[in-house]
CHARMM-style PDB file with segment names, atoms N, HN, CA, C and O in Angstrom:
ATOM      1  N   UNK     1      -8.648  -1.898  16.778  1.00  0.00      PROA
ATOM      2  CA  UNK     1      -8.896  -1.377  18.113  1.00  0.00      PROA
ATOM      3  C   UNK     1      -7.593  -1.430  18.917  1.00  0.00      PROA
ATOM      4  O   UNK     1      -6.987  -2.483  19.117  1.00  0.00      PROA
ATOM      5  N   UNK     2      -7.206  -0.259  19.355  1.00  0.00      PROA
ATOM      6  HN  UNK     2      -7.699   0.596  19.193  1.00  0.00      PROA
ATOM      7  CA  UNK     2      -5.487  -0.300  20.289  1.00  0.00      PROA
ATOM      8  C   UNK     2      -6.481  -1.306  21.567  1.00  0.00      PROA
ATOM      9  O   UNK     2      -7.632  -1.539  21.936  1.00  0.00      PROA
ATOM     10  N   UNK     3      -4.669  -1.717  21.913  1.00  0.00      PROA
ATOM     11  HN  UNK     3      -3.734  -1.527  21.613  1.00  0.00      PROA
ATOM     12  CA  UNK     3      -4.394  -2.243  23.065  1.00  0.00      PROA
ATOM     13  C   UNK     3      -4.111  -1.876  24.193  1.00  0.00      PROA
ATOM     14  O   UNK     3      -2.972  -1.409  24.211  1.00  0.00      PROA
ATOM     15  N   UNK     4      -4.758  -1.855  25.463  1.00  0.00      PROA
ATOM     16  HN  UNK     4      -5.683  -2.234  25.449  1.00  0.00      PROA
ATOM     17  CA  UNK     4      -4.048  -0.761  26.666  1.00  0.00      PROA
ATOM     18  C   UNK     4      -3.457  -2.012  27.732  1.00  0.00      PROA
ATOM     19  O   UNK     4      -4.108  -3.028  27.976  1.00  0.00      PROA
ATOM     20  N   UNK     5      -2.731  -1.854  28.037  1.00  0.00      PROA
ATOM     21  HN  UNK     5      -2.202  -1.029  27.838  1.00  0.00      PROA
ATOM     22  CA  UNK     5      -1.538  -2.176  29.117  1.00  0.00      PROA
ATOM     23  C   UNK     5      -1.335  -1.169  30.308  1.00  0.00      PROA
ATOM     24  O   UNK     5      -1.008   0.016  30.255  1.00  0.00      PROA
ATOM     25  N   UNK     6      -1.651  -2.057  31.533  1.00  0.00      PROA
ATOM     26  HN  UNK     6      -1.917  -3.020  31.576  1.00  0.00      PROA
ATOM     27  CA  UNK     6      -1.499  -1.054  32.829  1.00  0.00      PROA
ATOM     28  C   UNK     6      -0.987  -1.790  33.870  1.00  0.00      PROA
ATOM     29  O   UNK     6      -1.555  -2.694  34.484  1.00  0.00      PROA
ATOM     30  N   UNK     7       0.527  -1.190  34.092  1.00  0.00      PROA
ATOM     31  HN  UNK     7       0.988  -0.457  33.593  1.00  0.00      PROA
ATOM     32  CA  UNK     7       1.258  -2.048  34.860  1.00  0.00      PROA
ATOM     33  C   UNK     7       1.738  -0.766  36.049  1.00  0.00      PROA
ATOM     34  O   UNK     7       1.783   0.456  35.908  1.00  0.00      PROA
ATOM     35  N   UNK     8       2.102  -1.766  37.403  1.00  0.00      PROA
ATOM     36  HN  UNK     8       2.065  -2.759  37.518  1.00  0.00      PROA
ATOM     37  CA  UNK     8       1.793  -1.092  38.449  1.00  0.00      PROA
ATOM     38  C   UNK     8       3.744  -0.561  38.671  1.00  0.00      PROA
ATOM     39  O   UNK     8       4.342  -1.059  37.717  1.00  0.00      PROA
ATOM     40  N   UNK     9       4.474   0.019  39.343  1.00  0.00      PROA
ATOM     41  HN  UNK     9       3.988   0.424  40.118  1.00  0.00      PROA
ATOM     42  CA  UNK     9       5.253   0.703  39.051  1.00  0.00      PROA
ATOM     43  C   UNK     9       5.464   1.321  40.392  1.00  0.00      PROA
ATOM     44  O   UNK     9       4.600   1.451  41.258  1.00  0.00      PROA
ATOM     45  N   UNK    10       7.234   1.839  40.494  1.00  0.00      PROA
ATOM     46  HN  UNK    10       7.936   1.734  39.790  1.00  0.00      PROA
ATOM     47  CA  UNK    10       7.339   2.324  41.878  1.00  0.00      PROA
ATOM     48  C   UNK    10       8.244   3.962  40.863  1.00  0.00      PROA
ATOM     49  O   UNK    10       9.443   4.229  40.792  1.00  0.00      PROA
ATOM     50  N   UNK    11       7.506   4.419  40.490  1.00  0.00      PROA
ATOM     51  HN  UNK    11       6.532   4.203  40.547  1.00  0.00      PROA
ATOM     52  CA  UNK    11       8.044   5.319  39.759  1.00  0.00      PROA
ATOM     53  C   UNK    11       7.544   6.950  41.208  1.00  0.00      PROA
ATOM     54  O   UNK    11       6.343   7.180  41.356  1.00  0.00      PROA
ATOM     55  N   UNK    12       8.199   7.493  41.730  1.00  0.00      PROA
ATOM     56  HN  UNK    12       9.174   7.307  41.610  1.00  0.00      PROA
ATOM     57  CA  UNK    12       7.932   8.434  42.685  1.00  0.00      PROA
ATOM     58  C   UNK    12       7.398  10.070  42.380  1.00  0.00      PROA
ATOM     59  O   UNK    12       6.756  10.904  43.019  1.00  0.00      PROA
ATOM     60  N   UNK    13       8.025  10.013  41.082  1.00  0.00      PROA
ATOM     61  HN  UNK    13       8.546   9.336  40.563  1.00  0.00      PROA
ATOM     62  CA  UNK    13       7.195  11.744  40.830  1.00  0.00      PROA
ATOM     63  C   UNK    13       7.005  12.015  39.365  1.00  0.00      PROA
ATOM     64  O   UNK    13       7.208  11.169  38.495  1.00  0.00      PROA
ATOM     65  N   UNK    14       6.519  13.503  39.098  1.00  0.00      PROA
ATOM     66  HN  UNK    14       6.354  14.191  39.806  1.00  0.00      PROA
ATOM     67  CA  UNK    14       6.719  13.727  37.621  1.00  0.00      PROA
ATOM     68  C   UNK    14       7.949  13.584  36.906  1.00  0.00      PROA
ATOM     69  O   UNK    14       8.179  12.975  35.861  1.00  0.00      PROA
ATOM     70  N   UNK    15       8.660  14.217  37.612  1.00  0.00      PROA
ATOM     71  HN  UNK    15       8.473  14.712  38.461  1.00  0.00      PROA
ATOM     72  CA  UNK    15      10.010  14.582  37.367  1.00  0.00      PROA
ATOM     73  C   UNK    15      10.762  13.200  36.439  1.00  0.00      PROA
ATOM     74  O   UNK    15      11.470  13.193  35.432  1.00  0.00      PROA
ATOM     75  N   UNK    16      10.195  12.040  37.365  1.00  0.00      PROA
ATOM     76  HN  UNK    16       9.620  12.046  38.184  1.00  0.00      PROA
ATOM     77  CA  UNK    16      11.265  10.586  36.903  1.00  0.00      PROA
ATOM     78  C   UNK    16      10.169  10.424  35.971  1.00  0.00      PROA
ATOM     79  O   UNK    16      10.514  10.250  34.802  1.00  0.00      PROA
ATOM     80  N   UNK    17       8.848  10.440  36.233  1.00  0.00      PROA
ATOM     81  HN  UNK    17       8.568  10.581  37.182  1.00  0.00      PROA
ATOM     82  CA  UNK    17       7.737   9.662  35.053  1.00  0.00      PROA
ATOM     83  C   UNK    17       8.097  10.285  33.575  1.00  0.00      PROA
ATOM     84  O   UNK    17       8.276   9.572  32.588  1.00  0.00      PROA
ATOM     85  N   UNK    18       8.181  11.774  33.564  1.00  0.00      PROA
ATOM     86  HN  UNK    18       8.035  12.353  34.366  1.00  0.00      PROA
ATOM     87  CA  UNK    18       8.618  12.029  32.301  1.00  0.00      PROA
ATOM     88  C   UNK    18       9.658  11.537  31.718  1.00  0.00      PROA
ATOM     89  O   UNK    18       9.546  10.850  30.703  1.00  0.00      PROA
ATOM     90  N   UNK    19      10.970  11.851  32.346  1.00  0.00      PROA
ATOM     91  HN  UNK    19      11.061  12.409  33.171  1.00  0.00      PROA
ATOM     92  CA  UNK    19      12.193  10.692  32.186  1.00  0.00      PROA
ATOM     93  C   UNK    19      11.684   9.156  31.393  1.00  0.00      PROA
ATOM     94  O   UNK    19      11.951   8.920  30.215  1.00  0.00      PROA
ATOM     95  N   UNK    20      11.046   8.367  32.139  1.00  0.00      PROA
ATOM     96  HN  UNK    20      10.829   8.558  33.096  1.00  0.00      PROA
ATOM     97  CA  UNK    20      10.816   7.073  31.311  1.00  0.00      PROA
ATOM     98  C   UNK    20       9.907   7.387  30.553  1.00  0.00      PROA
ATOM     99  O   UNK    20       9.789   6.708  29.533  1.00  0.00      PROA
ATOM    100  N   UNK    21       9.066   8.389  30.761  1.00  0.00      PROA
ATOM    101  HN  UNK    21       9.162   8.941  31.590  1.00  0.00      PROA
ATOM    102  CA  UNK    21       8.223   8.440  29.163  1.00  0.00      PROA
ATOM    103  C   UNK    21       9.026   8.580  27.792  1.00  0.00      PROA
ATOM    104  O   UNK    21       8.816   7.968  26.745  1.00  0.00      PROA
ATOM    105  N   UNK    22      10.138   9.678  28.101  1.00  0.00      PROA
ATOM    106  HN  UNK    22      10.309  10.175  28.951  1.00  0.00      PROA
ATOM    107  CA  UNK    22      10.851   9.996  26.812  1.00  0.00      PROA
ATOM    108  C   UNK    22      11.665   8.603  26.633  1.00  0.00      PROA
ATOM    109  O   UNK    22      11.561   8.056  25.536  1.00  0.00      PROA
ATOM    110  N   UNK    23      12.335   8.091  27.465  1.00  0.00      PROA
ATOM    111  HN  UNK    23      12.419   8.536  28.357  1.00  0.00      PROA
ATOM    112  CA  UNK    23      13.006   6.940  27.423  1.00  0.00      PROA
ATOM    113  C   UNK    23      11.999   5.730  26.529  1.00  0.00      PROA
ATOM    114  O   UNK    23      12.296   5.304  25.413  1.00  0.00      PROA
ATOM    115  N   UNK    24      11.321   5.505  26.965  1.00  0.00      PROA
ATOM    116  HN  UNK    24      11.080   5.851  27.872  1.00  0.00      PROA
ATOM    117  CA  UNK    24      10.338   4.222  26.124  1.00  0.00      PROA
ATOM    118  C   UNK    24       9.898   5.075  24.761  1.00  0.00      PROA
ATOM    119  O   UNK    24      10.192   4.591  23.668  1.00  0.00      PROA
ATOM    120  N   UNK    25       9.137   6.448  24.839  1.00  0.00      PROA
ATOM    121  HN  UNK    25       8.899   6.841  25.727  1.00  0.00      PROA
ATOM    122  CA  UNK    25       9.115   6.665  23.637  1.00  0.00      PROA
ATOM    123  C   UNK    25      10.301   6.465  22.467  1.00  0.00      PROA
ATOM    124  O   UNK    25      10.267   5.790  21.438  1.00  0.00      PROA
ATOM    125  N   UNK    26      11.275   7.240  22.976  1.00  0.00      PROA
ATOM    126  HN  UNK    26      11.303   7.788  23.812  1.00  0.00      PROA
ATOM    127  CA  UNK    26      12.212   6.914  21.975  1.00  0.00      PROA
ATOM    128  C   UNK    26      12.293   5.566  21.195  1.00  0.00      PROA
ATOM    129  O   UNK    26      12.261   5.370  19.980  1.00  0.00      PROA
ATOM    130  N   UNK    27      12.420   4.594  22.353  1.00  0.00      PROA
ATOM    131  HN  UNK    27      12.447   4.754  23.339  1.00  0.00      PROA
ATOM    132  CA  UNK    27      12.837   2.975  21.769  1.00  0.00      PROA
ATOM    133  C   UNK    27      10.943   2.626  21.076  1.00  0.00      PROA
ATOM    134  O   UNK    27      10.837   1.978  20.034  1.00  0.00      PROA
ATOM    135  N   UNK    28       9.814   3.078  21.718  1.00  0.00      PROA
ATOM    136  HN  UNK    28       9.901   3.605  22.564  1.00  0.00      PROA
ATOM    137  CA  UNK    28       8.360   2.359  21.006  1.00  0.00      PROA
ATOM    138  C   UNK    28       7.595   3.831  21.115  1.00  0.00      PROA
ATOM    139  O   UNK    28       6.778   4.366  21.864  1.00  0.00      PROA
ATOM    140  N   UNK    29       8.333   4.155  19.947  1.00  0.00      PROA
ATOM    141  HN  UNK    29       8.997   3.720  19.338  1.00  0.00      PROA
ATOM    142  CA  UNK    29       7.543   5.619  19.030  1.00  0.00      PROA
ATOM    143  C   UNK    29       6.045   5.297  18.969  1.00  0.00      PROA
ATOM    144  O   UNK    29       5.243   6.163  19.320  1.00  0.00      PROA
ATOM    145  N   UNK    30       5.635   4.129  18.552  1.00  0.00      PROA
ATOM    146  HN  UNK    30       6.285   3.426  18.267  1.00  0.00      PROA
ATOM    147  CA  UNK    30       4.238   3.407  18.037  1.00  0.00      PROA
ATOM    148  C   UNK    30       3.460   3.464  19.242  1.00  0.00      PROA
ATOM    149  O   UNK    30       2.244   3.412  19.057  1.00  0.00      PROA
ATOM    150  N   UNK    31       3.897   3.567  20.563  1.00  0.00      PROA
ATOM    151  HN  UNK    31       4.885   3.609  20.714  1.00  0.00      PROA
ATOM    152  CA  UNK    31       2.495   3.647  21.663  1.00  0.00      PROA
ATOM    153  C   UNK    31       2.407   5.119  22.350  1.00  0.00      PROA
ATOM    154  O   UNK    31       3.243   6.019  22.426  1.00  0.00      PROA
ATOM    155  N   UNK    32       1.256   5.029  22.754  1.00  0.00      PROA
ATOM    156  HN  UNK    32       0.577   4.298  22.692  1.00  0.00      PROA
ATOM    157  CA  UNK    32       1.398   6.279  23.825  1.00  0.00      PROA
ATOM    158  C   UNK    32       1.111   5.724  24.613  1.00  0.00      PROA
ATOM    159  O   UNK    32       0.409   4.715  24.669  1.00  0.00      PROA
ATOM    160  N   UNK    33       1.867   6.585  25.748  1.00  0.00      PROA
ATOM    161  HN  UNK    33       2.438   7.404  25.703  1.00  0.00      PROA
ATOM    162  CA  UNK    33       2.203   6.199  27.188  1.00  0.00      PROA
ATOM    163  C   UNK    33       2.083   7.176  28.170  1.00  0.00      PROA
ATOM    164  O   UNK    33       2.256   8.382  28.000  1.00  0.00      PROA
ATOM    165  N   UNK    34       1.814   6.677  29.083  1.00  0.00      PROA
ATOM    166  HN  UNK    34       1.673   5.697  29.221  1.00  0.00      PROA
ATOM    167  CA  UNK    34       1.114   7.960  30.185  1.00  0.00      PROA
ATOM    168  C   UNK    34       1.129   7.297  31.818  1.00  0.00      PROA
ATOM    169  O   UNK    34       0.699   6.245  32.289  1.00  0.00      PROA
ATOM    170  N   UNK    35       1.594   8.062  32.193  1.00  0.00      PROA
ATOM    171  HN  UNK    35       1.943   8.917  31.810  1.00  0.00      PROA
ATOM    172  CA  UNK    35       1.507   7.424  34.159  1.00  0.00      PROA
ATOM    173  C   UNK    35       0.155   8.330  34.460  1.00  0.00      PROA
ATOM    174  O   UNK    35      -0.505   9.137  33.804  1.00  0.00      PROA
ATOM    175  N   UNK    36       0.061   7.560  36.313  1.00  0.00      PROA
ATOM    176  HN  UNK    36       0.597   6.905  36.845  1.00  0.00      PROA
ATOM    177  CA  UNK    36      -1.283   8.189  36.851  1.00  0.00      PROA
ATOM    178  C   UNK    36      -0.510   8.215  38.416  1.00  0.00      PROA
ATOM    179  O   UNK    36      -0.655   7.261  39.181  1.00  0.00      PROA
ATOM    180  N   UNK    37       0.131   9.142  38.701  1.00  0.00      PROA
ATOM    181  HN  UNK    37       0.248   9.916  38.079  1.00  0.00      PROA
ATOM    182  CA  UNK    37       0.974   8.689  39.700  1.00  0.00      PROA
ATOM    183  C   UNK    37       0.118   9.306  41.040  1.00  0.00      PROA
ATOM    184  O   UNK    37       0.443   9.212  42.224  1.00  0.00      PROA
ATOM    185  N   UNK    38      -0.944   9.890  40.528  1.00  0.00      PROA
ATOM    186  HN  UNK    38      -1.209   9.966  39.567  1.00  0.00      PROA
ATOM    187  CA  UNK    38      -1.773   9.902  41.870  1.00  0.00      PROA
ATOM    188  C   UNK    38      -2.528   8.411  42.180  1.00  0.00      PROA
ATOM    189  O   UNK    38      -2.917   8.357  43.346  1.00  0.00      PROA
ATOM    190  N   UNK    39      -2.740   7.518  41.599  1.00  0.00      PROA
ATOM    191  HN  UNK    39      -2.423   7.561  40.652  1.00  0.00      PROA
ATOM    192  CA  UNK    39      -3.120   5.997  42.112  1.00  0.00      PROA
ATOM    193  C   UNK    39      -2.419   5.890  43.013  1.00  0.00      PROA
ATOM    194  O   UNK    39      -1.618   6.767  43.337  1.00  0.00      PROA
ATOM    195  N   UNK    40      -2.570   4.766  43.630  1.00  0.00      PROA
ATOM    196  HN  UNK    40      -3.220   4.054  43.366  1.00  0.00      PROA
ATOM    197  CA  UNK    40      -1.493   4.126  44.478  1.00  0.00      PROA
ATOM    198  C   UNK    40      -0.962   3.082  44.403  1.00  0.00      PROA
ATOM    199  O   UNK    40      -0.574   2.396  45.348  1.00  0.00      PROA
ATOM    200  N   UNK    41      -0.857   2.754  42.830  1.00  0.00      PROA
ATOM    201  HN  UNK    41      -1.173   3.311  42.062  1.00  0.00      PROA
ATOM    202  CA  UNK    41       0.047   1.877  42.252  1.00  0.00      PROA
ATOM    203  C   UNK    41       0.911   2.458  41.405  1.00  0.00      PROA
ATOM    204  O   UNK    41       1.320   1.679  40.544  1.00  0.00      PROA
ATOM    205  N   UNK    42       1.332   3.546  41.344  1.00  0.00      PROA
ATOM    206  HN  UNK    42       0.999   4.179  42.043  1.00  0.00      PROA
ATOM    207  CA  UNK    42       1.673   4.574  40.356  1.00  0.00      PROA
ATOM    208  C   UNK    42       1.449   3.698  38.600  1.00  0.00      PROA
ATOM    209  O   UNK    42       2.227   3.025  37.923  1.00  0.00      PROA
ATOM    210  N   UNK    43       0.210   4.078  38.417  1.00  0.00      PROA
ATOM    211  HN  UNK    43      -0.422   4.625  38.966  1.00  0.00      PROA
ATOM    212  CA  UNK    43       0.060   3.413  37.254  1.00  0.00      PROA
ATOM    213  C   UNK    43       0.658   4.304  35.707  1.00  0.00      PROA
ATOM    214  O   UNK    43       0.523   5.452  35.285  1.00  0.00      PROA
ATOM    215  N   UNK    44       1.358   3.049  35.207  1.00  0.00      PROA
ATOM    216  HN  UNK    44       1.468   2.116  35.550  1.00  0.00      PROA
ATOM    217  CA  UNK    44       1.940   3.132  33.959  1.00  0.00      PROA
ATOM    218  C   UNK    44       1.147   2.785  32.870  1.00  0.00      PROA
ATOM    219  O   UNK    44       1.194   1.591  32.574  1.00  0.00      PROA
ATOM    220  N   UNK    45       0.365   3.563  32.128  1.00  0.00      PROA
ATOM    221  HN  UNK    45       0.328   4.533  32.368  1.00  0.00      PROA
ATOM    222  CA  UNK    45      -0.787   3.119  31.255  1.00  0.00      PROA
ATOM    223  C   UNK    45       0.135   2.869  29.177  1.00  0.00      PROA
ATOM    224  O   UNK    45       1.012   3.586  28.695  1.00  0.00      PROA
ATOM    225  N   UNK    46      -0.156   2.349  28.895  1.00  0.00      PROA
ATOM    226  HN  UNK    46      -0.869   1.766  29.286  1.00  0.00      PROA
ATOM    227  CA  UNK    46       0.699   1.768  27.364  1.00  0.00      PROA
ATOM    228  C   UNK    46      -0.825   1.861  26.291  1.00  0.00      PROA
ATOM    229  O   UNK    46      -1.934   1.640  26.777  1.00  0.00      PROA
ATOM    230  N   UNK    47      -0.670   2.149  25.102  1.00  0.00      PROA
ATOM    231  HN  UNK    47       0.231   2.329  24.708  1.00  0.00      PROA
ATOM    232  CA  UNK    47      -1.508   1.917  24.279  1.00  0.00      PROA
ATOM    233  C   UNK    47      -1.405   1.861  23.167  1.00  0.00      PROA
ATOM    234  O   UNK    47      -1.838   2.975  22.874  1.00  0.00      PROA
ATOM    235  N   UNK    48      -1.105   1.318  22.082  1.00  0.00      PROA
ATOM    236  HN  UNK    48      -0.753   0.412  22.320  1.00  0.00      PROA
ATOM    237  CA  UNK    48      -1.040   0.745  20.938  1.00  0.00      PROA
ATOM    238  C   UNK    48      -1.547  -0.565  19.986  1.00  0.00      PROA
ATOM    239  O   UNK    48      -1.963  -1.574  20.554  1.00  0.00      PROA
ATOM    240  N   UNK    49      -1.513  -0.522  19.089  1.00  0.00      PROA
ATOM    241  HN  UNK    49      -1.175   0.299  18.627  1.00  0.00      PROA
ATOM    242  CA  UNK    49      -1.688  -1.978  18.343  1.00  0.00      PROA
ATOM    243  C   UNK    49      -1.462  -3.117  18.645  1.00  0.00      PROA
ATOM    244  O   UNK    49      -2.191  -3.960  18.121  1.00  0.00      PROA
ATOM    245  N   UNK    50      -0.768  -3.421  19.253  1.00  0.00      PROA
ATOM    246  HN  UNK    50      -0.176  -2.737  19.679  1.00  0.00      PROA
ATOM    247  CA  UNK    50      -0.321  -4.565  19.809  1.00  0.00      PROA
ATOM    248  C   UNK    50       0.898  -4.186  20.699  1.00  0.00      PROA
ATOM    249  O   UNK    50       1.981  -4.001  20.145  1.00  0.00      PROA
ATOM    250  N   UNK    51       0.785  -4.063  22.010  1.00  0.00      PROA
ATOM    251  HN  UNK    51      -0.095  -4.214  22.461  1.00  0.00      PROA
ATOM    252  CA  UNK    51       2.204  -3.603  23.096  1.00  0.00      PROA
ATOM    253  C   UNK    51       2.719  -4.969  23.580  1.00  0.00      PROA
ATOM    254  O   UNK    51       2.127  -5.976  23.969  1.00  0.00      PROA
ATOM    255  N   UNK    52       4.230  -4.619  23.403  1.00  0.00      PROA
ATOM    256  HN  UNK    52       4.711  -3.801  23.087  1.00  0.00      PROA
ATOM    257  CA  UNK    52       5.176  -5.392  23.668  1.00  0.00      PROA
ATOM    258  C   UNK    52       5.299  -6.021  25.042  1.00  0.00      PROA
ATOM    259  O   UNK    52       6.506  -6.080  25.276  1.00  0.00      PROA
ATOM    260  N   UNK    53       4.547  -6.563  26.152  1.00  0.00      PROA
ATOM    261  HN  UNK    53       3.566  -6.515  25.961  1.00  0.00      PROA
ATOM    262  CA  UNK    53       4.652  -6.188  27.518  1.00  0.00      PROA
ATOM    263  C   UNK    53       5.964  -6.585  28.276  1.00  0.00      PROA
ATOM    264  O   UNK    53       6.374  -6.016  29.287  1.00  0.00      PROA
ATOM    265  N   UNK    54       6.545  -7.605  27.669  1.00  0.00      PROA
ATOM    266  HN  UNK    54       6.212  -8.068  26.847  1.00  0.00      PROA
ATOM    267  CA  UNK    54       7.751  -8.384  27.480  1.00  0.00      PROA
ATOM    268  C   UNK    54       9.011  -6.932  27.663  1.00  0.00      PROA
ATOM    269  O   UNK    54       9.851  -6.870  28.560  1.00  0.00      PROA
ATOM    270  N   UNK    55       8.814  -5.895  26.552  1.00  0.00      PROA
ATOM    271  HN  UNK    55       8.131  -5.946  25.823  1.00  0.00      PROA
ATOM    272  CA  UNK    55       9.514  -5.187  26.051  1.00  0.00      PROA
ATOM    273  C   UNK    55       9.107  -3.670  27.174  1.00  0.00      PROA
ATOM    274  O   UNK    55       9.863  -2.750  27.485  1.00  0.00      PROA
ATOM    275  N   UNK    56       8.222  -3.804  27.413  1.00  0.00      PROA
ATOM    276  HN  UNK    56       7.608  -4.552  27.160  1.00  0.00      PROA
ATOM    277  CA  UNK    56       7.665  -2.589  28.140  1.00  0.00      PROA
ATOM    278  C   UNK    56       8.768  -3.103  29.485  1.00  0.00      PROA
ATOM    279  O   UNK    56       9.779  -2.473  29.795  1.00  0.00      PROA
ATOM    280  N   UNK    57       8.178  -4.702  30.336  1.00  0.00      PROA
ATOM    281  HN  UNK    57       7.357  -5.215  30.084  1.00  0.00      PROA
ATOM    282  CA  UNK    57       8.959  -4.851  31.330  1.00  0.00      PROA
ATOM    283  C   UNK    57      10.554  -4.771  31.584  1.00  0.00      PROA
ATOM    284  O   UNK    57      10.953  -4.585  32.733  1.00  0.00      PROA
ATOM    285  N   UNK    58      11.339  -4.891  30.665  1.00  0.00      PROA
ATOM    286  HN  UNK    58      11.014  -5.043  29.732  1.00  0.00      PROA
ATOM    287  CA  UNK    58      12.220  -5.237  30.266  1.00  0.00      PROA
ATOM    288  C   UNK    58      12.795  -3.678  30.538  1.00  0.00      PROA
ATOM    289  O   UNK    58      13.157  -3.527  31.704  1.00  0.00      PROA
ATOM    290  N   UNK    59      12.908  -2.807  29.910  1.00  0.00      PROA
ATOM    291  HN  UNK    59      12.614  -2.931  28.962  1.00  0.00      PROA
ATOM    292  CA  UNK    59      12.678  -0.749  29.303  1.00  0.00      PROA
ATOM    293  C   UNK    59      12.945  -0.661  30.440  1.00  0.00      PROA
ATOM    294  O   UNK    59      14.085  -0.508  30.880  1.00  0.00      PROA
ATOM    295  N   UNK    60      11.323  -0.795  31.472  1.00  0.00      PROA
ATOM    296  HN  UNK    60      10.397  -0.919  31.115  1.00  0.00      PROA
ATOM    297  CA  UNK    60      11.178  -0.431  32.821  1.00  0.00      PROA
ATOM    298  C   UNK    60      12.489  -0.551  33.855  1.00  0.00      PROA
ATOM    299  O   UNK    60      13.034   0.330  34.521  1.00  0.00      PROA
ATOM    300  N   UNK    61      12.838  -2.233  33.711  1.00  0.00      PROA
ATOM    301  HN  UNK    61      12.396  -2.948  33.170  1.00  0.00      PROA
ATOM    302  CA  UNK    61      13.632  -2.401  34.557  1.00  0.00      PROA
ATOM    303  C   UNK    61      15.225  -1.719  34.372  1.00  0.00      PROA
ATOM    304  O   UNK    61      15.973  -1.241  35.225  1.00  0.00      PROA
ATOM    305  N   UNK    62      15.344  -1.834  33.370  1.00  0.00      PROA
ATOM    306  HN  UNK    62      14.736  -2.223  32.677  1.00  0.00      PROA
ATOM    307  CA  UNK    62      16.661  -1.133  32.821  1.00  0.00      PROA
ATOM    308  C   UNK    62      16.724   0.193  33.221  1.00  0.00      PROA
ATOM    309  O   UNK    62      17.823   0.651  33.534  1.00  0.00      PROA
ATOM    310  N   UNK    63      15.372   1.139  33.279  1.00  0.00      PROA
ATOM    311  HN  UNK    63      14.480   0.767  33.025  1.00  0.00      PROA
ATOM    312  CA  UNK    63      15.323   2.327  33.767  1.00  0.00      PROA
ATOM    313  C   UNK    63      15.424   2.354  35.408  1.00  0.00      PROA
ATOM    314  O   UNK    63      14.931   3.254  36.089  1.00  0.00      PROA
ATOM    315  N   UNK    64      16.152   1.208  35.942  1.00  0.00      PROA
ATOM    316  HN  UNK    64      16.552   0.477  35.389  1.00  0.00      PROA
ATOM    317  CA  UNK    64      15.956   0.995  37.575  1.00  0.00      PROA
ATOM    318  C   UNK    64      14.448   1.084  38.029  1.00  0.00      PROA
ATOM    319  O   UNK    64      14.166   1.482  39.159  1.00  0.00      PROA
ATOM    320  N   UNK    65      13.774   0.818  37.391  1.00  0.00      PROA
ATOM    321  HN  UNK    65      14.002   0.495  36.473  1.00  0.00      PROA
ATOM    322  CA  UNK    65      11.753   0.855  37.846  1.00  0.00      PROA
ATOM    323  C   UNK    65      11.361  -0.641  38.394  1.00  0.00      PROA
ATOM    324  O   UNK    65      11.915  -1.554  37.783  1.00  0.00      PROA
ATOM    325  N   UNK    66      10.587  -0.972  39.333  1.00  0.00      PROA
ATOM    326  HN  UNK    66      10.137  -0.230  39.830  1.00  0.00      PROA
ATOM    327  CA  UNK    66       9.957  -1.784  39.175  1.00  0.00      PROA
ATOM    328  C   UNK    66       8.507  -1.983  38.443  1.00  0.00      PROA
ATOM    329  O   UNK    66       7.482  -1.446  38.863  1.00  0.00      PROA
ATOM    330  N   UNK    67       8.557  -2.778  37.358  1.00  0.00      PROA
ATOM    331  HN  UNK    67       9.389  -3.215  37.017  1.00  0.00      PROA
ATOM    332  CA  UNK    67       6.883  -2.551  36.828  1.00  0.00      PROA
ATOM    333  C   UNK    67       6.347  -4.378  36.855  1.00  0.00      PROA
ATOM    334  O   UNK    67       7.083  -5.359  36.748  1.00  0.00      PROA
ATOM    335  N   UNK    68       5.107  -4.351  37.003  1.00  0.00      PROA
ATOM    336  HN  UNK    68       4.509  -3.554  37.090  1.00  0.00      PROA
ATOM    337  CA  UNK    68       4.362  -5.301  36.521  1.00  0.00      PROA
ATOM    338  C   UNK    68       3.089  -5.262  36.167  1.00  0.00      PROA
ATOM    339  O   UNK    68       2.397  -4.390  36.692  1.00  0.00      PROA
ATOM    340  N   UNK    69       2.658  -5.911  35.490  1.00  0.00      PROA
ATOM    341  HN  UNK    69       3.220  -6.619  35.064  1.00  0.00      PROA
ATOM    342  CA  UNK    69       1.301  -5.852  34.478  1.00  0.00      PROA
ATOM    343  C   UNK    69      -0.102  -5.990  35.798  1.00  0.00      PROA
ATOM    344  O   UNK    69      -0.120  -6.936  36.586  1.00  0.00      PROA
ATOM    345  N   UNK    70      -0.986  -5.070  35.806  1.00  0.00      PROA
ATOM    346  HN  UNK    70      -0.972  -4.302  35.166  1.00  0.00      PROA
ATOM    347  CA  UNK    70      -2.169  -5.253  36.689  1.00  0.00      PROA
ATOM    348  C   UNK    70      -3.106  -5.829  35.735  1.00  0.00      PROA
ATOM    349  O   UNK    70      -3.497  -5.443  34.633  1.00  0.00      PROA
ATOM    350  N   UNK    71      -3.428  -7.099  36.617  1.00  0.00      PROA
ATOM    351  HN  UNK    71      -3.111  -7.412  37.512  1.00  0.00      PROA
ATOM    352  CA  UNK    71      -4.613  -8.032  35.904  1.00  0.00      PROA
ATOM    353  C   UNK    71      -6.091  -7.350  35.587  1.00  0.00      PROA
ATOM    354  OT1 UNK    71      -6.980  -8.020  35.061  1.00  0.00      PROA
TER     355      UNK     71
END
């Protein structure tokens, strides 16, 4: 059964969300990944076998993003 991960994010439009989509895909081919940037947490949704969240946060920040995991 995949794993979903939904961390909250100051990511501002399509334009940048696609940007870090291709960016994380590249480095974690193994999840799919998808924003919801009409929320109002601009949610960053992750799904795979086991997601890295460590590695997701880490991606994020390097991409100048703020992300953190919603409980």
């Amino acid at each position: 059964m995949p794993q979903v991960e939904i961390f909250r994010t100051n990511v501002p439009n399509k334009r940048v969300a696609h940007k870090a989509i291709l960016d994380l895909s590249k480095g974690l081919p193994e999840y799919k990944i998808n924003f919801d940037l009409e929320d109002c947490d601009k949610v960053l949704r992750v799904m795979g076998s086991k997601v890295n969240v460590k590695e997701i946060l880490k991606r994020m920040k390097q991409l100048g993003h703020s992300c953190e995991v919603i409980k």
